[in-house]
N, C-alpha and C positions, 0 to 999 in steps of 0.2 A: 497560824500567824498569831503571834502575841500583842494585845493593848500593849499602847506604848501612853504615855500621857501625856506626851508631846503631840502626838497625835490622836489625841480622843476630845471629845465632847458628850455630853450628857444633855438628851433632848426627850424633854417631857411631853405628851400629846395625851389628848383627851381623855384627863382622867378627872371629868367632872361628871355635875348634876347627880338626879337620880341613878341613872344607870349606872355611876361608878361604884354605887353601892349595892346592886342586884345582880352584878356578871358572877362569872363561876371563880369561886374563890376570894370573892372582893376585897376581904380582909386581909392576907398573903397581898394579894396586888399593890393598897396603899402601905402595910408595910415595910414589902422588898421595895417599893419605891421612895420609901422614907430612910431606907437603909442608901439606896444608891446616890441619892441626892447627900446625904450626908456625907459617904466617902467622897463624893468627886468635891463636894465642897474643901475638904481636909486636904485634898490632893492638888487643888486650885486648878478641877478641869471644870471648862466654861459651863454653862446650864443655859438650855433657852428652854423655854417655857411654853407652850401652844395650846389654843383651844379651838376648840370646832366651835364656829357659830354659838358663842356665849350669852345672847338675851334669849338665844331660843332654847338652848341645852343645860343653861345654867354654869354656874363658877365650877371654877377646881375645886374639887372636895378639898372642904379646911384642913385637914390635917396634911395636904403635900403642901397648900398653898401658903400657911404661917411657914414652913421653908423656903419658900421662894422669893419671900417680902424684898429682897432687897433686887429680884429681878421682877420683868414686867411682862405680863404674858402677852404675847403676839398672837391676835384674833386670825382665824381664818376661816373660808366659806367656801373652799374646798374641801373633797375629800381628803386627796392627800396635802400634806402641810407643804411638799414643791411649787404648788400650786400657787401660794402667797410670795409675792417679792418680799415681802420684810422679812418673812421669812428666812431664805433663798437670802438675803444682804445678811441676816447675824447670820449664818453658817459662812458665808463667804469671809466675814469678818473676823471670824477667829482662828482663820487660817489654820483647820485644820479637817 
């Protein structure tokens, strides 16, 4: 099955604090995620933006989040990001 862009979205998740910078490869990580945010910007597919428990885990590493400035990240204190309604409302709302 092929991405359609009518049908995609681009959903960013926990790629903060420390640890975004100690996982295996963490450089490649914010990278190829500074690569995807830019295409899907270019392509005008939506971005939502998620963080795990952000006073306790800390922000988005700066380098994905000066990309995202003009979206708002949606906090959650779940593991999985389902688990938030505001969530679960922007994926609903961009019907797709």
């Amino acid at each position: 099955m092929m991405l359609e862009i009518q049908n995609t979205q681009l959903i960013i998740i926990d790629i903060q604090g420390k640890l975004a910078q100690i996982v295996y490869e963490a450089e490649n990580i914010i990278n190829n995620t500074r690569i995807l945010i830019n295409a899907a910007k270019i392509l005008n597919i939506p971005i939502i933006w998620v963080e795990q428990n952000p006073k306790g885990l800390g922000a988005t590493c700066p380098e994905i989040a000066e990309l995202l400035s003009e979206n708002k990240a949606i906090p959650k204190m779940t593991f999985s990001a389902y688990g938030s309604e505001e969530f679960r409302n922007a994926v609903a709302k961009n019907n797709r």
